[in-house]
C-alpha positions as CSV (number, residue, x, y, z in Angstrom):
1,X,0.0,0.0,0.0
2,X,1.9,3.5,-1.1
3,X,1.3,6.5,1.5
4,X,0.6,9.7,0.2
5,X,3.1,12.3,0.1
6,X,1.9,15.0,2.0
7,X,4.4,17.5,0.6
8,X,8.3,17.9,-0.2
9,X,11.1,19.8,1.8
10,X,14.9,20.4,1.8
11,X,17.1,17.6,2.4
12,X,19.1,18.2,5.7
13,X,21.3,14.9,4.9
14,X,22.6,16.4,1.2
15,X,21.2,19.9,0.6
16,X,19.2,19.1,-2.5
17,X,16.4,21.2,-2.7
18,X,12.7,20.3,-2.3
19,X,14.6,16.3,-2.4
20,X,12.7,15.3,0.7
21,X,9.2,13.3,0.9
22,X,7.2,13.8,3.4
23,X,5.0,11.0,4.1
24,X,3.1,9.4,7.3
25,X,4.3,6.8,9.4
26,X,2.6,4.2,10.9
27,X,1.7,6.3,14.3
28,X,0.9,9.1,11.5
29,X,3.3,10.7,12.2
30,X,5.8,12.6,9.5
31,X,8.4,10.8,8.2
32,X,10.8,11.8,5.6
33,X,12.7,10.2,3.0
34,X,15.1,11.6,0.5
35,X,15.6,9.7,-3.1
36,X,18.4,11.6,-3.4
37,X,20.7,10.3,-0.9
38,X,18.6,8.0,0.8
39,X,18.4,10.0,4.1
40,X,15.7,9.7,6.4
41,X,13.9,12.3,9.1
42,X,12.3,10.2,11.6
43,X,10.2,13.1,13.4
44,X,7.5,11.3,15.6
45,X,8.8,10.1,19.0
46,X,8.6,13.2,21.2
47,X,5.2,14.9,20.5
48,X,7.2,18.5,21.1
49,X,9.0,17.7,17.8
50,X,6.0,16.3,16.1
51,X,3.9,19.9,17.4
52,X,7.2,22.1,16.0
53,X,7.4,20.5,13.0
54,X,3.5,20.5,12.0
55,X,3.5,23.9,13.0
56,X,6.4,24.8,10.6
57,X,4.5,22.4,7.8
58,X,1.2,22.3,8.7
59,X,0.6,20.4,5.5
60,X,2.6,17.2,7.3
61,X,-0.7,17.4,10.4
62,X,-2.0,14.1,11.0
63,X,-5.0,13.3,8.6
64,X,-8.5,14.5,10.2
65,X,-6.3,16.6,13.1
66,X,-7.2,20.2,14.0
67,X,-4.5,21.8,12.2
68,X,-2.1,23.5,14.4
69,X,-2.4,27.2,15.5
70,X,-1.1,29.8,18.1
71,X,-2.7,32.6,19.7
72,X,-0.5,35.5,20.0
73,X,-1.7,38.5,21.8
74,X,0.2,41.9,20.5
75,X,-0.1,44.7,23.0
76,X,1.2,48.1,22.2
77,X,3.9,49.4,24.3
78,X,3.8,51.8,26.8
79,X,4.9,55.2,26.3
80,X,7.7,56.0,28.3
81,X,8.5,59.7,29.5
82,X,12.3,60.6,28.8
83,X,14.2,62.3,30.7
84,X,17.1,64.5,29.6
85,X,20.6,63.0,30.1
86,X,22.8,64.2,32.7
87,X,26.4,64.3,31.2
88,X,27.9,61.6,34.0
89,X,31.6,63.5,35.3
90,X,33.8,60.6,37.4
91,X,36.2,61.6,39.6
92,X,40.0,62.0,38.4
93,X,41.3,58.9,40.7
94,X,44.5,59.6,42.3
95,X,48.0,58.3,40.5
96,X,49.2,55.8,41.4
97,X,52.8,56.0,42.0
98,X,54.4,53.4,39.8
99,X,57.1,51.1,42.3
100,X,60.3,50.6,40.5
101,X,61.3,47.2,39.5
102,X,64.4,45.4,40.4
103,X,67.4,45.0,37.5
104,X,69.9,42.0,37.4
105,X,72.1,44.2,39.0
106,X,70.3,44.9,41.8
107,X,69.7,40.9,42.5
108,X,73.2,40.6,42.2
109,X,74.2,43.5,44.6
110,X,72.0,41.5,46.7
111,X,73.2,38.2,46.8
112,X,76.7,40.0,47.0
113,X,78.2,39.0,43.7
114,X,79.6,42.3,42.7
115,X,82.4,42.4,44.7
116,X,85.4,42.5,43.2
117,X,83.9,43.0,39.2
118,X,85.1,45.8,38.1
119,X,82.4,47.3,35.5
């Protein structure tokens, strides 16, 4: 018995556009199959990914199913008052005084190694 292809999309697997059948499984559930390459799309499973992909293709709905919708309430935003900018002045921090670093020279007055080299 051959299912009917409920519609065609965009192989994942190779790229090839429109490649892709989508068909029913036997839960009636979308399952895709691409001629192409051979790859398959196994979407049933987790009814979250069954509900994401019918709402992306809701040509792919089970057969006799309320097809899927959203309800989206827009609201318009709220006016907000501005108020003028106040030009933001930090304080000048202090410098820091920078500590000098020890040379070779010094490490070698202090191990007392520079006795008796003449420079």
């Amino acid at each position: 018995m051959a299912k009917e292809v409920l519609g065609h999309i965009d192989c994942p697997h190779c790229g090839e556009l429109g490649a892709m059948e989508v068909k029913h499984d036997k839960n009636e559930e979308p399952f895709g199959y691409c001629e192409e390459c051979a790859g398959q799309l196994r979407v049933g499973g987790k009814p979250g990914r069954v509900r994401k992909f019918c709402r992306r293709y809701p040509w792919a709905a089970k057969s006799g199913a309320a097809p899927v919708t959203e309800t989206v309430t827009v609201t318009e935003p709220k006016a907000q008052e501005k108020t003028p900018e106040k030009p933001v002045t930090e304080p000048v921090p202090e410098p820091v005084p920078v500590k000098r670093r020890a040379s070779f020279a010094d490490a070698l007055t202090i191990l007392g190694a520079t006795k008796g080299v003449v420079a």
